[in-house]
C-alpha positions as CSV (number, residue, x, y, z in Angstrom):
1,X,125.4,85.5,97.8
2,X,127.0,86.1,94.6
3,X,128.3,89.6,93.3
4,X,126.5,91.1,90.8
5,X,127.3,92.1,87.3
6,X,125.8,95.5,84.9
7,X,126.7,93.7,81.8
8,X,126.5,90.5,79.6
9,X,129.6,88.7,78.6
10,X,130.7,89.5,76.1
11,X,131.7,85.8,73.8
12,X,132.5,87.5,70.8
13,X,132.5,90.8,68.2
14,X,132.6,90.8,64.7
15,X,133.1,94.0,62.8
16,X,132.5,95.5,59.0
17,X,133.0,98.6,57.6
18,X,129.4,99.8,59.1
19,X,128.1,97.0,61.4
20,X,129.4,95.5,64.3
21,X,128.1,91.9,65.3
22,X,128.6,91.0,69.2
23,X,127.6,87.6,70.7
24,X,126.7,88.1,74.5
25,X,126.0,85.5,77.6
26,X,123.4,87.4,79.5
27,X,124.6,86.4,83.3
28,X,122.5,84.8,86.0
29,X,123.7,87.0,88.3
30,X,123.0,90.1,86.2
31,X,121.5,93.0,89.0
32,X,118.9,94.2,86.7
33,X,117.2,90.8,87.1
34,X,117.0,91.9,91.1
35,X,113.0,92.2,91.6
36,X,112.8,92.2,87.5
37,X,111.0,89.5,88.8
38,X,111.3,87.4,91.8
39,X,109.9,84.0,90.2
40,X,110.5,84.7,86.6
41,X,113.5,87.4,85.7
42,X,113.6,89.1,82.6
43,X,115.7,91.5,81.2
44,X,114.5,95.0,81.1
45,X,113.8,97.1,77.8
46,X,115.7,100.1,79.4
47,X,118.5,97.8,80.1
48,X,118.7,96.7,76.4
49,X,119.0,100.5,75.1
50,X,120.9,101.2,77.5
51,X,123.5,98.4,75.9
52,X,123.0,99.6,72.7
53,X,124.2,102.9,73.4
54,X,127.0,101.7,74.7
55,X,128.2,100.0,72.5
56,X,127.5,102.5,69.6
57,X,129.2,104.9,71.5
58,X,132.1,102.2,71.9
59,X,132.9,100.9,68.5
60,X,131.2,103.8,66.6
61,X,132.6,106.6,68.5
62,X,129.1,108.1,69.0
63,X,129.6,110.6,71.7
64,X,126.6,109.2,74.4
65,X,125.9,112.7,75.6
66,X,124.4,113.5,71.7
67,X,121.7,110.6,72.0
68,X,118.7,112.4,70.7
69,X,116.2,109.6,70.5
70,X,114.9,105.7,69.9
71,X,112.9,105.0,67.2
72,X,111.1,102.0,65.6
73,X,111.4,100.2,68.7
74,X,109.9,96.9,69.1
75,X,110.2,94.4,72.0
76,X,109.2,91.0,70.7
77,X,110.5,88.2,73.0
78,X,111.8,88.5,76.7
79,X,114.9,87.8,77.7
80,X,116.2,85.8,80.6
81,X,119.4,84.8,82.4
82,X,122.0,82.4,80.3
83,X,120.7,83.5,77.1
84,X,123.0,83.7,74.5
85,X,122.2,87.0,72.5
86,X,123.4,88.1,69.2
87,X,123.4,92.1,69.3
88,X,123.7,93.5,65.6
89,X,124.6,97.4,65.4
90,X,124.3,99.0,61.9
91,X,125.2,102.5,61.2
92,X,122.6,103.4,58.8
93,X,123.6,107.0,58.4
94,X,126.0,109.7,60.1
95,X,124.3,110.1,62.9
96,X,121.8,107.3,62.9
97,X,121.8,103.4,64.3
98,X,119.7,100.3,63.9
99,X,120.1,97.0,66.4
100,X,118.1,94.1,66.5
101,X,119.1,91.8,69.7
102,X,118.2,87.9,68.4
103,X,118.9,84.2,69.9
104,X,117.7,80.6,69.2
105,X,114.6,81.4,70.7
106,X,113.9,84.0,68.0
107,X,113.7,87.8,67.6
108,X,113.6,89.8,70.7
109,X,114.0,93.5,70.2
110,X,115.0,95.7,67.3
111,X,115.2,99.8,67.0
112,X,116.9,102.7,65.6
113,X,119.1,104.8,67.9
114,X,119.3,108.9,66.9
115,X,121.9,111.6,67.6
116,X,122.4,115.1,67.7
């Protein structure tokens, strides 16, 4: 059995003065694809956030234990294992986020991310 992994791979980042543009390889072996589901794995909307604050919080410097709230937030298209995701972070204001995760298969989530 192979070990698991919490996080996609990261290919590449791209930053601007307010944005930060990060191409990731979600794994096969990812664990939150463990019973997320047997036949047909998909990557969890919880997951995704979960991401996205993390990476805010890593290239913004947004202190995670000030998350306040998600807004505007739209799952369009799953997401399964070897998919190549681009992840766009935009800081819109001081303490405010957008993100849109997108691939060749099309859009598949997008959201604002608040802090205290």
């Amino acid at each position: 059995m192979s070990e698991f992994v919490y996080h996609g791979e990261v290919l590449s980042v791209e930053t601007q003065d307010n944005s930060v543009e990060l191409q990731l390889r979600v794994p096969q072996n990812l664990y939150y694809f463990q019973g997320h589901f047997p036949t047909a794995p998909i990557l969890p909307g919880v997951v995704m956030t979960h991401w996205v604050v993390e990476y805010v919080s890593q290239y913004f410097n947004a202190d995670p234990a000030c998350f306040k709230a998600l807004s505007a937030l739209k799952f369009q298209m799953i997401i399964g294992p070897d998919y190549t995701l681009t992840l766009k972070l935009n800081q819109v204001s001081e303490n405010k986020y957008s993100f849109s995760y997108s691939s060749l298969h099309g859009q598949h989530a997008s959201g604002k991310v608040l802090y205290t």
